[in-house]
N, C-alpha and C positions, 0 to 999 in steps of 0.2 A: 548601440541599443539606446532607444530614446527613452521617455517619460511611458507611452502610448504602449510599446510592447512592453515593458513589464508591466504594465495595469494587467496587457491579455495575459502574462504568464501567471502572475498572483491571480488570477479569476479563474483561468481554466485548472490551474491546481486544486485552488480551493473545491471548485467544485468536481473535479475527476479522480483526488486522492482519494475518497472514501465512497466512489461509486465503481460497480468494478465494470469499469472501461478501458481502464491504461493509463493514469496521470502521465506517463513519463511517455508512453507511447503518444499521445498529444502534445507534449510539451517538443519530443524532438522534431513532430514536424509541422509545428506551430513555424519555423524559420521556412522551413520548404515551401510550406502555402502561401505564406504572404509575403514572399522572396527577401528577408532580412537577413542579416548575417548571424550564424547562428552562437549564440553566448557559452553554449557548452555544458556540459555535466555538471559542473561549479552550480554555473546559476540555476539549473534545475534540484540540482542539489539543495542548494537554498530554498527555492519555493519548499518544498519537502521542511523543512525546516519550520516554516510557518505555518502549516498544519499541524506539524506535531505539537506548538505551541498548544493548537485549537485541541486536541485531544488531550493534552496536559491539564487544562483549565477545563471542559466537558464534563471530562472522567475524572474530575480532582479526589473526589472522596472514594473511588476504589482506588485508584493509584494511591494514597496514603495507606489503605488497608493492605497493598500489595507490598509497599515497605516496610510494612510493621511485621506483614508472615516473612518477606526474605527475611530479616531479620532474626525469628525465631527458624526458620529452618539453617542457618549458619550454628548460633547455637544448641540447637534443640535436635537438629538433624532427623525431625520425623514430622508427617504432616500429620496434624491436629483438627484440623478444621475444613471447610467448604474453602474459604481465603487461601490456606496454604496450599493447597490441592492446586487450586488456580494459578499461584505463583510457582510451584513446583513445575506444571504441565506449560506453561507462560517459559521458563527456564529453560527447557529441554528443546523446547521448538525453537527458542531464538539461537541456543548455541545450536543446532543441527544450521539454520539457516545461515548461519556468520562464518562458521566453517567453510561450508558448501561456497556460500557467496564470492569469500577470499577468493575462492581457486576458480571461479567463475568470473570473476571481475575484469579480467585484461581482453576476455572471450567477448565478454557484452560491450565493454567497450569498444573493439576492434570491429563488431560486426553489428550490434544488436540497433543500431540506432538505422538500419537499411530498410527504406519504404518499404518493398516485398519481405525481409523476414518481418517487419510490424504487420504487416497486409495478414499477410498468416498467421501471427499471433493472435489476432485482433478474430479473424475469424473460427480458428481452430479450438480454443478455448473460450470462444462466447458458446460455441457450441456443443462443448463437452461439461458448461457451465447450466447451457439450457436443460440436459438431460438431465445430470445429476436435481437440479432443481425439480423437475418433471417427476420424477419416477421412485425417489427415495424420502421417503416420508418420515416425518420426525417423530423417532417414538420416546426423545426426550428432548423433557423443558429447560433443564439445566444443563450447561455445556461442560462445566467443570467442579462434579460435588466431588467427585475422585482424584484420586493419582491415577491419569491413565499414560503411560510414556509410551506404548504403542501408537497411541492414538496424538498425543502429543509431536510423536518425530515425523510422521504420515503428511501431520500438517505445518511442520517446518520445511519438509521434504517440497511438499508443492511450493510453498511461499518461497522458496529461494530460485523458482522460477522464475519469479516478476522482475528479479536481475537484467531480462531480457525486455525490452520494451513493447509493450504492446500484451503481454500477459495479463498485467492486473495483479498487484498482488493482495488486493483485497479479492480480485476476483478467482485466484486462485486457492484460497483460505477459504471464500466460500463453499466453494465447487467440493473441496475435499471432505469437507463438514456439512455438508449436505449428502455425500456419497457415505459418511457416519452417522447419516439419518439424527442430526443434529437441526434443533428449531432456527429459521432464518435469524429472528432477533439475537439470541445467544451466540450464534455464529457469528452476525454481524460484529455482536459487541465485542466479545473474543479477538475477532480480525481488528478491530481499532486499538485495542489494547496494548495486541500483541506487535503494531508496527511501532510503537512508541520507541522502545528500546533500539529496535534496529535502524530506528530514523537518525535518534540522537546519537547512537555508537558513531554511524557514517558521516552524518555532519561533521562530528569532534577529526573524525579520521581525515578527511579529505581539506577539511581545512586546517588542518595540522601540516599537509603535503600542499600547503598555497604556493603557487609561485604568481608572485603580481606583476611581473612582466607579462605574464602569457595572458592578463584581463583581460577583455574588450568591450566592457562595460563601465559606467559608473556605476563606484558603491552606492552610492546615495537612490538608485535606482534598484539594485538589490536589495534593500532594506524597505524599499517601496513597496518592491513586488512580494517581500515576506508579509509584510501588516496587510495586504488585501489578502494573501490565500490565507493568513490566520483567521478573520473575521470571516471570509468566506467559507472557510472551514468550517466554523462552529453552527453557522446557520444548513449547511449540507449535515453534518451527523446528525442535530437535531432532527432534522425531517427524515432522512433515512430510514432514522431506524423506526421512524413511526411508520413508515409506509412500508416498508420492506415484507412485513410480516402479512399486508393485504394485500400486493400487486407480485410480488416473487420475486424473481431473477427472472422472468422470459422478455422484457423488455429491454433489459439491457443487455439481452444476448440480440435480440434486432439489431440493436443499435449498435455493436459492434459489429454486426454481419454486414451492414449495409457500410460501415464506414470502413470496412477491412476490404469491400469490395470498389470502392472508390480510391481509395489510396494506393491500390494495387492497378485499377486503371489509369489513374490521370499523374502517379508520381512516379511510376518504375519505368 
């Protein structure tokens, strides 16, 4: 892997982690399309990495307020406020997701990275994304003034689909928070939030289990392609979530029908 593809992996992460299209569904057949050899879970794994960076610095001052409620909900063991409500319902979803994920993870690895399961992922949930968007309307503005841990495990439940490539896992956090008749912007912001923790868990995890014989890249070019999806990162949330709230989810149910129907023609 050269200079040139990690430019395109840092660029197509930054801008497809926080849109729900499938980061990871583009990233596996980013090697497919432009016949490279393909760098692995590791280096996608990475890109992932340098968005979180960008949600880290984004979101810096609720991520402090969310430290400050875990905090008091260790001690205090009761939620108090809007904050702690948020981080209680933020807690519940990641551990349902991290669970789940575990005993999924040898599954997606062994299968989930195949043109046609992406082909259908790509189309089946851009389209269960357009409805939900379509037909459930939001009869609240705030996504988290309560404890709600129904409604918290619902949408870890979906999110630990995006395991699978080609789901989305913003695009399935929206879809489910939409089908809660939750406001696009709230859900959005919710879904950036809530990938944080599971971003950073699996980084620490995966490159805890490094083995550097099996590389087939340079670091110096993994570190490359982290500083573009970071800085690309931050300009994609920005604008999201200003537009999301005026154009929907139907557009980027298009754009994964049309690309789930291409990748299923010209790569299976």
């Amino acid at each position: 892997m050269g200079t040139l593809e990690a430019l395109l992996y840092g660029l197509i992460q930054g801008m497809t982690e926080f849109l729900p299209v499938s980061s990871s569904g583009h990233l596996a057949l980013l090697p497919k399309t432009l016949g490279f050899k393909d760098p692995g879970v590791l280096f996608d794994l990475a890109m992932h990495l340098g968005t979180a960076l960008a949600i880290g610095l984004y979101f810096r001052k609720d991520i402090k307020n969310l430290l400050s409620s875990t905090l008091r909900l260790v001690l205090q063991r009761k939620v108090q406020s809007s904050s702690d409500a948020l981080c209680a319902n933020m807690i519940i979803a990641t551990l349902i997701t991290g669970v789940l994920g575990l005993l999924l993870k040898e599954l997606a690895f062994a299968y989930g990275r195949n043109p046609s399961f992406i082909a259908f992922n790509l189309i089946f949930f851009g389209l269960l994304m357009a409805w939900a968007d379509s037909f459930f309307d939001a009869h609240e503005q705030e996504l988290m003034n309560e404890f709600r841990p129904v409604r918290s495990s619902l949408i870890g439940l979906f999110q630990v689909m995006a395991i699978f490539p080609g789901v989305s896992r913003s695009g399935a956090t929206l879809t489910i928070s939409r089908f809660l008749k939750l406001s696009r912007y709230e859900a959005g912001r919710f879904s950036f939030l809530l990938s944080l923790p599971l971003i950073v868990a699996g980084s620490i995890y995966e490159f805890s289990q490094l083995d550097l014989k099996l590389i087939n890249f340079e670091l110096s070019n993994l570190f490359f392609g982290i500083v573009v999806s970071f800085f690309i990162g931050i300009i994609t949330i920005h604008y999201f979530l200003k537009w999301i709230s005026r154009i929907g989810l139907w557009p980027f149910s298009l754009y994964r029908l049309f690309l789930g129907i291409i990748v299923y023609w010209y790569l299976t």
